[in-house]
C-alpha positions, 0 to 999 in steps of 0.5 A: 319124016316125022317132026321131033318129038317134044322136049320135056324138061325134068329137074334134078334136085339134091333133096332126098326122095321117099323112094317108096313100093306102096302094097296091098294084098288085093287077095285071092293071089293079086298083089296091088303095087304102086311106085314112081319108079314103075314109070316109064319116060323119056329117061327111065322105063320099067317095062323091062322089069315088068316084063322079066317079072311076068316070066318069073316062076310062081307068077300068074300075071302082070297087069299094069296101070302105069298111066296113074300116078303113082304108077300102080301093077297088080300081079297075081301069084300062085298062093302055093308058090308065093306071098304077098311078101315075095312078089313085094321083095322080088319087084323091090329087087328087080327095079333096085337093080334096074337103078331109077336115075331120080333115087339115091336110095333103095325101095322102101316097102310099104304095107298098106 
């Protein structure tokens, strides 16, 4: 049998987070997002997402970065089909719906 894992301590606090999606148009069709709450911990993951944003329509790829902190993705997009704007919208929807136990609040979308 395997020895257990290391336990890791994380802290809960009642102060209020930024709760932020920083995007950067990367152009050419690649949106460059970056947020917390891409993570993928002990208690939280966000592959899920990622994984349900790669087969939506309209979108090309997901590249992920998630070891950088901030978490970052790159996702290219068809140019016809989509925006900068809705792929930003639409991982804002998908980890608000997946509910990051450390944010009170919804995503914040940030132009950069």
């Amino acid at each position: 049998t395997a020895e257990a894992p290391e336990s890791r301590i994380r802290l809960v606090t009642t102060v209020a987070r930024d709760h932020l999606l920083e995007v950067r148009d990367a152009g050419g069709g690649r949106a460059d997002l970056r947020s917390k709450s891409l993570r993928c911990d002990d208690s939280y993951c966000a592959d899920a997402v990622l994984d349900d944003i790669a087969s939506t329509g309209g979108i090309g790829g997901v590249e992920r970065h998630t070891d950088e902190d901030p978490p970052r993705v790159v996702i290219s997009y068809d140019e016809g089909a989509l925006d900068v704007e809705d792929v930003a919208r639409q991982l804002a929807d998908a980890l608000n719906a997946f509910g990051d136990p450390l944010y009170e609040r919804e995503l914040e979308i940030v132009y950069r």
